[in-house]
C-alpha positions in Angstrom: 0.0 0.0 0.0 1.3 3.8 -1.2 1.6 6.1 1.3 -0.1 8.4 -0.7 -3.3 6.3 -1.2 -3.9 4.6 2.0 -7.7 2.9 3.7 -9.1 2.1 6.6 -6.2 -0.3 7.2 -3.7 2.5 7.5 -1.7 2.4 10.9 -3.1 3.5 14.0 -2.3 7.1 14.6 -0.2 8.3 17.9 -1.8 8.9 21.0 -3.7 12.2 20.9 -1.2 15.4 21.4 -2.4 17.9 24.5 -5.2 20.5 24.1 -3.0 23.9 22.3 -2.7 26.6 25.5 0.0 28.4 24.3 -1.4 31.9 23.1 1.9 33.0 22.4 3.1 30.5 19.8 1.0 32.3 16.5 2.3 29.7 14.2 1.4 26.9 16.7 -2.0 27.7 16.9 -2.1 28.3 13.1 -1.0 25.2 12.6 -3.6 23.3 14.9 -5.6 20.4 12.6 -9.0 22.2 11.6 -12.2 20.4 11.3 -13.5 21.3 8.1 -16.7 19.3 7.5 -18.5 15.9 8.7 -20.8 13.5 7.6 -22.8 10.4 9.4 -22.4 6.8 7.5 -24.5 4.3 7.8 -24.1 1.7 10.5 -23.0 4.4 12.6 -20.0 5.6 11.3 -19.1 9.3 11.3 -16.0 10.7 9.0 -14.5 14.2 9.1 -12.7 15.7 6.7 -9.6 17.6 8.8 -7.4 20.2 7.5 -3.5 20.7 8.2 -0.7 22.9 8.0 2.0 21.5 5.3 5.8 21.9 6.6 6.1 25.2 4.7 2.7 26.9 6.3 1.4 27.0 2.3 -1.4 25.1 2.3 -4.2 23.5 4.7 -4.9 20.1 2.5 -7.7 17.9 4.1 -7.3 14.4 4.7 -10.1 11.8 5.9 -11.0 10.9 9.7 -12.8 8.7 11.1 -14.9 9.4 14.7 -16.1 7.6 17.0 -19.6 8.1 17.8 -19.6 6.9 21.2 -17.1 9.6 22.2 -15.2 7.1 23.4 -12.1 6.3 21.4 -9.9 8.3 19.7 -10.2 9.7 15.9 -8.5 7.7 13.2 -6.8 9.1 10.2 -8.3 7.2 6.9 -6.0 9.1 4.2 -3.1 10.1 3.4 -1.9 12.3 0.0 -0.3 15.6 -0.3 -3.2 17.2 -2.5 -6.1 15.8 0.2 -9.3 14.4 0.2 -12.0 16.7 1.0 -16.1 16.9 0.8 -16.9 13.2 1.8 -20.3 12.2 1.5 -21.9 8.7 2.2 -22.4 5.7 -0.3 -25.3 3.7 -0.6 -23.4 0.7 0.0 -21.7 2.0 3.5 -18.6 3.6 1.4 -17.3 7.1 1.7 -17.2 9.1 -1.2 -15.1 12.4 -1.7 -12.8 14.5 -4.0 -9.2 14.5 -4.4 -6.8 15.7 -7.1 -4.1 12.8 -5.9 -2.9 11.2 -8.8 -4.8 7.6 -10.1 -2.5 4.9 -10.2 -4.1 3.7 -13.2 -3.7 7.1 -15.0 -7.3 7.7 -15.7 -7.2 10.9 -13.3 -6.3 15.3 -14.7 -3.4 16.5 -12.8 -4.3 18.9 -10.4 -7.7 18.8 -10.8 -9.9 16.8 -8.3 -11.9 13.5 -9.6 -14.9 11.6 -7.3 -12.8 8.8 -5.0 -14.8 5.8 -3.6 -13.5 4.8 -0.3 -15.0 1.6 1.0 -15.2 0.0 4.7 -12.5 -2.3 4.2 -10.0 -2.0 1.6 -8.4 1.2 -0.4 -9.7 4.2 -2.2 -10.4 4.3 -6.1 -10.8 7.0 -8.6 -15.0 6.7 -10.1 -14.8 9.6 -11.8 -12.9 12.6 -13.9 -12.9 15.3 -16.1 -10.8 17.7 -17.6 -11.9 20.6 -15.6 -12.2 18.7 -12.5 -15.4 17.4 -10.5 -17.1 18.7 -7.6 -19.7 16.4 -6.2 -22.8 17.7 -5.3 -25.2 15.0 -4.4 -25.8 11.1 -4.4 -29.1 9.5 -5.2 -30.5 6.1 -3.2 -29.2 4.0 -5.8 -25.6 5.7 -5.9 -26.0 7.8 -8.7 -24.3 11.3 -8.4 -24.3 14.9 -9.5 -21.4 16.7 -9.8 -20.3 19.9 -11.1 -17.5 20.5 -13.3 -16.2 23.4 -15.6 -15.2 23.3 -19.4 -13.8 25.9 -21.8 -16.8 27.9 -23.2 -18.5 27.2 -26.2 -17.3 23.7 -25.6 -18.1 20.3 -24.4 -17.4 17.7 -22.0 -16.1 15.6 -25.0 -13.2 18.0 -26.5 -12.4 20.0 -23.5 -9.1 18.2 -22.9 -8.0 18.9 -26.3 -9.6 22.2 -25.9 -7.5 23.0 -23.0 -4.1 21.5 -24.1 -4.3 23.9 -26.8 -5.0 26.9 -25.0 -2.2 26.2 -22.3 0.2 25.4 -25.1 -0.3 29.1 -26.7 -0.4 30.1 -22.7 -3.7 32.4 -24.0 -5.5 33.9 -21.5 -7.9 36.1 -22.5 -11.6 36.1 -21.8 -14.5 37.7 -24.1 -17.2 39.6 -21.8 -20.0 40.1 -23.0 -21.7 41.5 -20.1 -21.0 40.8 -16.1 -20.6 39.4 -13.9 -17.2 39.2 -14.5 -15.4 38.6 -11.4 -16.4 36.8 -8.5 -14.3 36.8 -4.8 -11.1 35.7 -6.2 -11.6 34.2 -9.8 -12.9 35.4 -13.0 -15.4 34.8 -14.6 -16.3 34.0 -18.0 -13.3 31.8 -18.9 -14.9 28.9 -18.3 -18.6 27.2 -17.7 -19.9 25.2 -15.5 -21.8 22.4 -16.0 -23.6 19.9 -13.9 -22.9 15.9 -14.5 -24.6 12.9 -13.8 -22.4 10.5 -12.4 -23.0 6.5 -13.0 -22.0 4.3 -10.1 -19.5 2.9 -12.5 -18.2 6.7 -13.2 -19.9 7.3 -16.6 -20.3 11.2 -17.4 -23.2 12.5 -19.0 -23.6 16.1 -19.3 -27.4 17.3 -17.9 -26.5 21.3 -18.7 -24.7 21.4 -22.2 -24.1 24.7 -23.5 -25.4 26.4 -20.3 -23.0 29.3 -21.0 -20.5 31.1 -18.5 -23.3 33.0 -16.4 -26.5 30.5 -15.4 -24.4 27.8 -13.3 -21.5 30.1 -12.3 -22.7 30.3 -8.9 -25.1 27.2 -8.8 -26.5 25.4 -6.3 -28.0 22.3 -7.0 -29.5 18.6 -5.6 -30.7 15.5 -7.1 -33.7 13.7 -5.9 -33.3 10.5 -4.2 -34.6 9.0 -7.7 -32.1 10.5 -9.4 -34.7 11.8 -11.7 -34.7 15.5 -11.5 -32.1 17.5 -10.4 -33.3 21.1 -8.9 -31.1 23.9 -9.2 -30.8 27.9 -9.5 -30.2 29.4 -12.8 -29.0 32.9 -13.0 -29.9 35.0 -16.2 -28.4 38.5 -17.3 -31.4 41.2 -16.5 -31.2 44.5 -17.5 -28.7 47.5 -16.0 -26.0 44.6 -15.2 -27.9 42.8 -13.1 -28.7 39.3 -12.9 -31.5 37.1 -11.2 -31.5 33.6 -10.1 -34.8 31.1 -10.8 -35.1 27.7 -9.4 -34.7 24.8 -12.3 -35.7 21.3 -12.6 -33.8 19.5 -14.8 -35.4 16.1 -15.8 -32.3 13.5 -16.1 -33.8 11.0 -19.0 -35.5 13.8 -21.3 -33.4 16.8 -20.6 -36.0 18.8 -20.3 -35.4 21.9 -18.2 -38.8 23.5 -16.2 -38.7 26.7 -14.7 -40.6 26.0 -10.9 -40.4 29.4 -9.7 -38.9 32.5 -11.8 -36.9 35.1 -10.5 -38.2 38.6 -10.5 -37.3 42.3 -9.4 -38.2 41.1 -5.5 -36.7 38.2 -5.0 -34.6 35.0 -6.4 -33.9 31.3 -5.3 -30.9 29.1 -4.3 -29.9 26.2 -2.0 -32.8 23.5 -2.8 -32.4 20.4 -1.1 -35.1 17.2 -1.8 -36.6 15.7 1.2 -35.1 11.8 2.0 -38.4 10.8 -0.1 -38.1 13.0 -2.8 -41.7 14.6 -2.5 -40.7 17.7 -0.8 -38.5 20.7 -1.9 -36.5 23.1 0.8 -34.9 26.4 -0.7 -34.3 30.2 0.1 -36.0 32.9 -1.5 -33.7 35.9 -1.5 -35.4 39.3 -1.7 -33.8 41.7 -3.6 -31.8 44.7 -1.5 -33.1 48.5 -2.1 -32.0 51.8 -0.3 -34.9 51.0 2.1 -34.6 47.6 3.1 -31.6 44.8 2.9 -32.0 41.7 1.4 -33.8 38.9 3.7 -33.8 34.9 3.2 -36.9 32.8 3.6 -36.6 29.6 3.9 -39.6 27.8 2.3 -40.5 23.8 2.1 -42.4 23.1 -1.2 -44.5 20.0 -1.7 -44.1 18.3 -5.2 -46.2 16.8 -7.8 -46.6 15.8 -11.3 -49.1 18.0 -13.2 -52.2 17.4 -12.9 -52.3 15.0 -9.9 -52.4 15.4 -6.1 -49.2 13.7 -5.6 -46.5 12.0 -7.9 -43.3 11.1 -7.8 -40.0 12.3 -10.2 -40.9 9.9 -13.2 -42.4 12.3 -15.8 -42.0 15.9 -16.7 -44.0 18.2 -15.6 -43.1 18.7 -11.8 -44.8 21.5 -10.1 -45.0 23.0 -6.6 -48.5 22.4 -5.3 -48.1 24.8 -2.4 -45.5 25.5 -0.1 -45.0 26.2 4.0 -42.2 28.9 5.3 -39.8 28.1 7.6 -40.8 29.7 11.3 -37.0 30.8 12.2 -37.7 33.4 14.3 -34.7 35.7 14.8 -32.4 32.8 13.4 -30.1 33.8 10.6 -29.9 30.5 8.5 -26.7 28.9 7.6 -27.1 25.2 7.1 -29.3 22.8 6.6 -29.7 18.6 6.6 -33.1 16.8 6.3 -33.3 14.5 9.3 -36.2 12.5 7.9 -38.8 13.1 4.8 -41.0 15.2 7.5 -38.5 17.1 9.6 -35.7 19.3 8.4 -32.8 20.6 10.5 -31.3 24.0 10.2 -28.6 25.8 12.0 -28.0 29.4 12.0 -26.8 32.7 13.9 -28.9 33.4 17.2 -28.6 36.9 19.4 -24.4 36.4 19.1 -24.4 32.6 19.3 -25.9 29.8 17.6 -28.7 27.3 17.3 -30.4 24.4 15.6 -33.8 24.0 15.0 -36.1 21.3 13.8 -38.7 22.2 10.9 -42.1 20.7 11.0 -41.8 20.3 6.6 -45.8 20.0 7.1 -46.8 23.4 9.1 -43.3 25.1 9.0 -43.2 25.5 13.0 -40.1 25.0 14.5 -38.9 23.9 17.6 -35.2 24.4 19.6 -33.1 21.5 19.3 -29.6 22.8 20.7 -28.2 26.0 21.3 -25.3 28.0 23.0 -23.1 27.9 20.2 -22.7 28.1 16.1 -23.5 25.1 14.4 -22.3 23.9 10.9 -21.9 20.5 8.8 -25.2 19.0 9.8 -25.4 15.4 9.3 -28.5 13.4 10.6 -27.9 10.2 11.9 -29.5 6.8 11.4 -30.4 6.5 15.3 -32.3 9.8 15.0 -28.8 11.9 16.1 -27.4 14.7 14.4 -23.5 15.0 14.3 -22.3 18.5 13.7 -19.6 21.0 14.1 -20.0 23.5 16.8 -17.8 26.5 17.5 -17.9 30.0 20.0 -15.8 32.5 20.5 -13.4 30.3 22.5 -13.7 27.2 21.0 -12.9 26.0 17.3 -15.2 23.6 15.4 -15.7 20.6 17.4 -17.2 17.8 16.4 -20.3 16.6 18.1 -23.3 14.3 18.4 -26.6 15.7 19.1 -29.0 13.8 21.0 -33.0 14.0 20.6 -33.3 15.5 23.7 -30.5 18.1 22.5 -27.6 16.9 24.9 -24.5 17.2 22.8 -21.7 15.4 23.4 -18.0 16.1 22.1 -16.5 13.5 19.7 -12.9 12.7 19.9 -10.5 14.8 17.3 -7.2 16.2 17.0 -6.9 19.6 17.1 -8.2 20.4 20.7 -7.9 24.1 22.5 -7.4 24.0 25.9 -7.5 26.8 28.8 -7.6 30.3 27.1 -5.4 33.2 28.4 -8.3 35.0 29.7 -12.1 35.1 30.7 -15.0 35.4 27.9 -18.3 37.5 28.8 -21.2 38.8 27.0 -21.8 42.2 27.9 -24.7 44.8 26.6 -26.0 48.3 27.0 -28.7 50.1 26.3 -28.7 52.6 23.1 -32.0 54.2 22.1 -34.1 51.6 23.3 -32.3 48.4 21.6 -30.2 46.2 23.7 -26.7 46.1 21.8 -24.0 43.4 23.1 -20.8 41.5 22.3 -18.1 39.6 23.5 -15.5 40.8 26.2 -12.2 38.7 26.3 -10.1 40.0 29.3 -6.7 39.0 30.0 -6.4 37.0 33.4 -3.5 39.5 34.2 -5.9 42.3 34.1 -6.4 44.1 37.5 -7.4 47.9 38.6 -3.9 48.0 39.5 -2.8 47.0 36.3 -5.7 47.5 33.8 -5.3 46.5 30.3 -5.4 48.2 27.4 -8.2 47.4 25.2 -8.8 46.8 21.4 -12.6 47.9 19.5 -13.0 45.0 16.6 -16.3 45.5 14.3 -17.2 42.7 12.6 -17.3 42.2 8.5 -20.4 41.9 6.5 -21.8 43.7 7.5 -24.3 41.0 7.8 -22.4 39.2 10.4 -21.5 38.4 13.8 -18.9 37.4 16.6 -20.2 34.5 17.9 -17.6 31.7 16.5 -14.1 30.9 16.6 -11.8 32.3 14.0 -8.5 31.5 12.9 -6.8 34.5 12.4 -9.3 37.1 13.7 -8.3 35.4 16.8 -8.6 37.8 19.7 -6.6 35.2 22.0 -3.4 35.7 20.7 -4.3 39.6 21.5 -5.4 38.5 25.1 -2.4 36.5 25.7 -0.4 39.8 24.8 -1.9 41.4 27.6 -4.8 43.1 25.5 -8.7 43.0 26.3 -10.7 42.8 23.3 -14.3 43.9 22.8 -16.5 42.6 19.2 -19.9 43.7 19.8 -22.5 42.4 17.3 -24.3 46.6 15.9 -26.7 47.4 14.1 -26.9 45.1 10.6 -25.3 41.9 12.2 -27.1 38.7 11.7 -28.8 36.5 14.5 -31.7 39.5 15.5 -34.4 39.3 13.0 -35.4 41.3 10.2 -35.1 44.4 12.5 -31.3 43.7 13.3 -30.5 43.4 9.7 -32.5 46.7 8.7 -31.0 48.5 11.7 -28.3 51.3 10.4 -29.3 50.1 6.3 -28.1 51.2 3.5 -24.7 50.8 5.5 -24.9 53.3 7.8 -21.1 54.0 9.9 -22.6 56.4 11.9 -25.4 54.4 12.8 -22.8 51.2 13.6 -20.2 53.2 15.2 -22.4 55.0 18.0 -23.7 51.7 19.2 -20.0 50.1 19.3 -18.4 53.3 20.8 -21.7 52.9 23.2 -20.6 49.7 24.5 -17.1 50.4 24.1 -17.7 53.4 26.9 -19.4 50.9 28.7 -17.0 48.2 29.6 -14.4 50.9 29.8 -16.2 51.9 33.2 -14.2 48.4 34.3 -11.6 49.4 36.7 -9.4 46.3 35.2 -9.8 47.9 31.5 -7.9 51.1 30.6 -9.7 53.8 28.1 -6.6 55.3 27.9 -5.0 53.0 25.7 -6.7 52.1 22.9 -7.0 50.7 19.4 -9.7 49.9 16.7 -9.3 46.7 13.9 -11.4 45.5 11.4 -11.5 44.0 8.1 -14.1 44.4 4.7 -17.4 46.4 6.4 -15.2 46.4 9.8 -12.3 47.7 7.3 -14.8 50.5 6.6 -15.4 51.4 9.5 -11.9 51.5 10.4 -11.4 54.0 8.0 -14.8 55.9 8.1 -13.7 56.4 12.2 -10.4 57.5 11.0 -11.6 60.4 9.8 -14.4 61.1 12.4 -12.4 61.0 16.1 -8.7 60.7 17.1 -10.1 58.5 20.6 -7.7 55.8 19.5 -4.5 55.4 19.3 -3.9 52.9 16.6 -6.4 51.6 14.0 -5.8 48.3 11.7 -8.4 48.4 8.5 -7.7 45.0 6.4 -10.1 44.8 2.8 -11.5 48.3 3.4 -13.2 50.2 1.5 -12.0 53.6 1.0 -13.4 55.7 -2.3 -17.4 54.5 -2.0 -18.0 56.0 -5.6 -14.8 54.2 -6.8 -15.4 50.6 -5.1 -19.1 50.5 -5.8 -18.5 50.2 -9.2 -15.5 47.8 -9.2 -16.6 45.4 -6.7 -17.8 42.3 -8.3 -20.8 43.0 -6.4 -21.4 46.0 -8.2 -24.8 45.4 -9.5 -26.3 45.5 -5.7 -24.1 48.3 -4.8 -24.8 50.3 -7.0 -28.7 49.2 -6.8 -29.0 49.8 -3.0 -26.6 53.2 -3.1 -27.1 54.8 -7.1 -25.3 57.2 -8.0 -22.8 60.0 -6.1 -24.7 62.3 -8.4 -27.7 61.0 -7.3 -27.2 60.8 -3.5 -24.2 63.4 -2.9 -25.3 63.7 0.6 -24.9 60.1 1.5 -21.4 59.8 -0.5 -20.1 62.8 1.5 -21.1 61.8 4.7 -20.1 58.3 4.5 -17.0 58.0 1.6 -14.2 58.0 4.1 -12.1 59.3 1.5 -13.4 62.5 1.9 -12.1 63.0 5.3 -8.5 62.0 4.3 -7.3 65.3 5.8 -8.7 64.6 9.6 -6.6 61.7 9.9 -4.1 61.9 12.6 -4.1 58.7 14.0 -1.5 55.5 12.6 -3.1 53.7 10.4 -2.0 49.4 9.3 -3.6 48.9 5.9 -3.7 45.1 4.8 -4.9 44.0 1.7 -4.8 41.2 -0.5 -3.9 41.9 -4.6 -6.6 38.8 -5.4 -9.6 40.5 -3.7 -12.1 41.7 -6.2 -15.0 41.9 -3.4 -13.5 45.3 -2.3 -10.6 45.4 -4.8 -6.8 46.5 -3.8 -7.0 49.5 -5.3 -9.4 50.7 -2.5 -5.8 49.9 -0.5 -3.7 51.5 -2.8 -5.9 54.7 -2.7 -5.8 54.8 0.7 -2.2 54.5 1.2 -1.7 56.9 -2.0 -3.8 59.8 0.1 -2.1 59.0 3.5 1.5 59.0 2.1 0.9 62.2 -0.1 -0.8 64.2 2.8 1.7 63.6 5.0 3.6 66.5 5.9 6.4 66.0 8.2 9.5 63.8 7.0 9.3 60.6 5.5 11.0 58.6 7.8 8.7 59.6 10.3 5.4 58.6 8.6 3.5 56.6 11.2 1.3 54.3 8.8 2.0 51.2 7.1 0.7 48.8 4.5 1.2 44.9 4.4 0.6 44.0 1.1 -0.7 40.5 0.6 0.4 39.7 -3.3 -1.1 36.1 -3.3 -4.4 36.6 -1.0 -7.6 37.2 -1.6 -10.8 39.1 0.4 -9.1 36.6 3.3 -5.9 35.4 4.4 -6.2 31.8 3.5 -2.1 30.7 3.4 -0.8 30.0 7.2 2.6 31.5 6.5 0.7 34.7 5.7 -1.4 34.3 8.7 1.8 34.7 10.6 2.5 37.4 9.1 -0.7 39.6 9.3 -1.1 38.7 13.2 2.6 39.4 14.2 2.3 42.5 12.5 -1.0 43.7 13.8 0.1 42.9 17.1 3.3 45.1 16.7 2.0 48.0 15.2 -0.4 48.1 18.1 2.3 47.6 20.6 4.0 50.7 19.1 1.4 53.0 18.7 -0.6 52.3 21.6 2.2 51.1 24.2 5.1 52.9 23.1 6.6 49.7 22.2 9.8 48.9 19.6 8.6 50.0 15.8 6.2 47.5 14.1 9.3 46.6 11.3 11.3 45.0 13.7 8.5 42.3 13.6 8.2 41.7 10.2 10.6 38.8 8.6 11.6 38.1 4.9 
């Protein structure tokens, strides 16, 4: 047996290392095994796919785990390849099935792009299926049958896109023909290629379901195959008039081809994310409403019950599916982010909940709902044959555990590597009143902090800004800041997710002034704290946070150091270079049309009132809030500077091969040894931030 293709008959791992303590070792903790995803087999069997530092810090590949779901013995490593084995999902037959680009020892696999691997309970991993443009797998019918996703040269087909390809890297051509937007999405462009969604055979045939979809309806797709694997059901995005697009909800039907629209996009809301119920008669998805100046956009998640035309009830054997009516979700003030059906009647959801987390169970009938855990974020949600669910669940202090879920909602921790032991420092909620509306966050204090010797104390504001702080983080990691003797306050303002409607509305269209007075609010709160010092402080945040950072720049000099990483900078300028221009400019129009709004909340305009040292990160591959909002920035700092050059007191830490994040551990490194310096400097009259940064 290779050691890069080994089974469930790989040697037993070493004993379990000791819970990570050690706040002060960055690239230790950055290099802690992460729990990226799980999923519940059948005959009880639960696999993780865990992620890793390589030797170099460059990359996190994934390999597969195995848990037990007594909670009892330890975790055991199933893989081993340097490209990884990620997404697994569970065979009919009691295998595992996942994606890898590790190389087939038969030869039938694309370098470097990942094929379908079938991993069964006893014995070693083989390649099912690949393409030229690699495969993502999507779904997996009753009878094994999969969808997958997988991209191919435009204008083209699954057939001559190898050839296709060869060509084009042989000429190294790279140009792409737009012929209207999107054209950029996160980190990637858009238009170079298509994607198209496959039917997989047990036996790995292709067949292509989508041919000649073009380079905008699938881009973004989400899609499921019915437990038949009859239909598919998927969004399709269509071009719409000023640059916009819209997405409708698609059935495919797998033997004619025949695509149905079930429920068409307009200007007030789209679809995405449907997911068929174990029996295939039932239909969960989000409708999207469409953002305006007024209102944000708001996701509902409805259940729709499925028929053949023209009868009461049907299954996914002819064409002509059709909602016959549908219930909506009863959430609450939930903020949905996953979903798993537990059974053809009841459908799990997890989600943000007033700065922590839930799940709930959905009555797929009535829509009513009913607590099933809480007191924590929960993700990967896998429903278990015994009527468990196994999860992932994270706070502030904790990273992504995996656990088992009991009916009763008693949740129990699953053996894994990559265990955080005692933190450097206590974790509180805290609130106070503004206007009316209770506003909180999380309060991480040193344990050296004392009204003798108070700490000083950092302000994040979170990204989104539909978001919150109620989960670990990697490198947003406020322990390493605690550990350094800082206290660290992320409250969840105005716009963050987990309150309602009203939360989300609260401070829209992207309102800093709205955001800022209920942080600074709670922020002057905790400071009344004898073992917190309001003398010394600092303010960090990164893409809406990073707008902040910069909008507050220009609007108080109460801080003595702020850090804005992925901020925007020049509104009119970003808004239209964002690949989220189309709601950007839909929501905010025009500087012509709204001057007031663009001079009050640009920060560019108030480039002049800066006096306090400013860190600007940034990474070259963002295109949410490109790097030339960065480059702007540091262009109007630098040039307005008046004194001597050596003495300017901002800096910028380019990140050349990073995107809207900072995804490369190395560079993780980096970004928090630097933060932490300039903020020593600026704030506690420590050594100069350069000293910290290594070549």
């Amino acid at each position: 047996m290779s050691t890069d293709d080994a089974a469930t008959t790989a040697p037993a791992d070493p004993a379990p290392t000791p819970a990570f303590t050690d706040f002060s070792d960055v690239e230790g903790l950055l290099r802690l095994p992460r729990l990226a995803s799980l999923t519940a087999l059948q005959g009880g069997r639960v696999v993780a796919a865990i992620q890793e530092a390589d030797e170099h810090g460059a990359r996190t590949p994934s390999a597969l785990w195995e848990l037990d779901p007594t909670g009892t013995e330890p975790a055991r490593r199933l893989t081993r390849s340097e490209k990884g084995e990620s997404g697994p999902r569970p065979g009919p037959d009691g295998s595992v099935l996942f994606t890898s680009a590790r190389p087939d020892p038969d030869g039938d696999s694309f370098e470097d792009e990942p094929g379908i691997w079938r991993l069964p309970a006893s014995g070693e991993a083989e390649l099912v299926a690949a393409a030229p443009g690699g495969l993502e797998l999507l779904a997996v019918a009753d009878d094994g049958t999969m969808l997958a996703a997988t991209q191919v040269l435009p204008g083209g087909t699954l057939e001559d896109d190898a050839e296709r390809r060869s060509a084009r890297k042989d000429a190294k051509r790279t140009t792409i023909w737009h012929t209207g937007m999107p054209i950029r999405q996160w980190d990637h462009e858009v238009g170079d290629q298509e994607r198209h969604l496959l039917l997989v055979s047990p036996a790995g045939k292709l067949a292509d379901l989508t041919p000649g979809a073009g380079t905008v309806a699938l881009t973004s797709a989400s899609a499921d195959l019915s437990p038949d694997a009859q239909t598919v059901a998927t969004s399709w995005t269509r071009r719409a008039a000023g640059g916009e697009t819209r997405s409708d909800l698609m059935l495919l039907d797998v033997g004619s081809g025949e695509r149905t629209v079930l429920l068409e996009a307009d200007d007030e809301a789209q679809y995405s994310s449907p997911s068929f119920s174990p029996d295939g008669n039932r239909l969960a998805l989000l409708r999207s409403t469409l953002s305006t100046p007024a209102d944000t956009s708001y996701d509902r998640l409805e259940i729709h019950t499925l028929a053949v035309a023209g009868q009461d009830g049907g299954d996914h054997a002819g064409d002509g599916i059709v909602s016959t009516g549908h219930v909506t979700a009863e959430l609450g003030d939930l903020t949905l982010t996953d979903l798993d059906w537990a059974d053809a009647t009841t459908l799990l959801v997890a989600g943000d909940l007033h700065s922590s987390g839930a799940v709930l169970a959905i009555d797929a009938s009535t829509g009513t709902s009913r607590a099933l855990a809480g007191d924590g974020v929960f993700s990967s949600l896998s429903a278990a044959e015994d009527g468990t669910v196994h999860a992932l669940r994270s706070d502030v202090g904790t990273p992504p555990r995996p656990v088992r879920i009991a009916a009763d909602g008693t949740i129990a921790e699953l053996p894994a590597p990559g265990a955080v032991g005692a933190l450097p420092g206590t974790l509180e909620w805290v609130s106070t009143d503004v206007d009316g509306i209770e506003v909180g966050g999380w309060l991480c204090v040193p344990a050296s902090a004392s009204a003798a010797e108070p700490a000083p104390v950092m302000l994040w504001i979170h990204g989104g800004p539909h978001g919150s702080y109620n989960a670990w983080s990697w490198r947003w990691c406020p322990w390493f800041a605690v550990e350094a003797g800082w206290a660290v306050l992320m409250p969840d303002p105005a716009m963050s997710t987990g309150y309602g409607d009203a939360g989300l509305n609260r401070g829209w269209p992207r309102r800093p002034d709205v955001v800022f007075r209920e942080c600074e609010t709670l922020l002057d709160a905790v400071l009344e704290r004898r073992e917190l010092d309001g003398s010394r402080t600092a303010m960090l945040g990164a893409s809406f946070g990073g707008f902040m950072a910069n909008w507050i720049a220009g609007h108080t000099d109460r801080f003595d150091a702020i850090v804005s990483h992925a901020g925007l900078w020049a509104l009119p300028q970003q808004h239209r270079t964002t690949d989220a221009a189309a709601s950007k400019m839909r929501v905010h129009g025009h500087e012509d049309e709204d001057p007031d709004w663009y001079r009050a909340f640009s920060p560019h305009h108030e480039v002049d009132a800066i006096t306090t040292p400013m860190l600007i990160t940034h990474g070259n591959r963002d295109y949410r809030v490109p790097v030339s909002e960065a480059l702007r920035l540091w262009w109007d700092l630098v040039s307005t500077w008046d004194g001597a050059p050596e003495d300017l007191p901002h800096r910028f830490l380019q990140l050349t091969s990073e995107n809207h994040w900072v995804l490369t551990p190395s560079n993780a490194v980096v970004w928090n040894r630097a933060v932490l310096a300039f903020c020593e400097q600026h704030v506690l009259g420590g050594p100069s931030a350069d000293e910290a940064i290594s070549w």
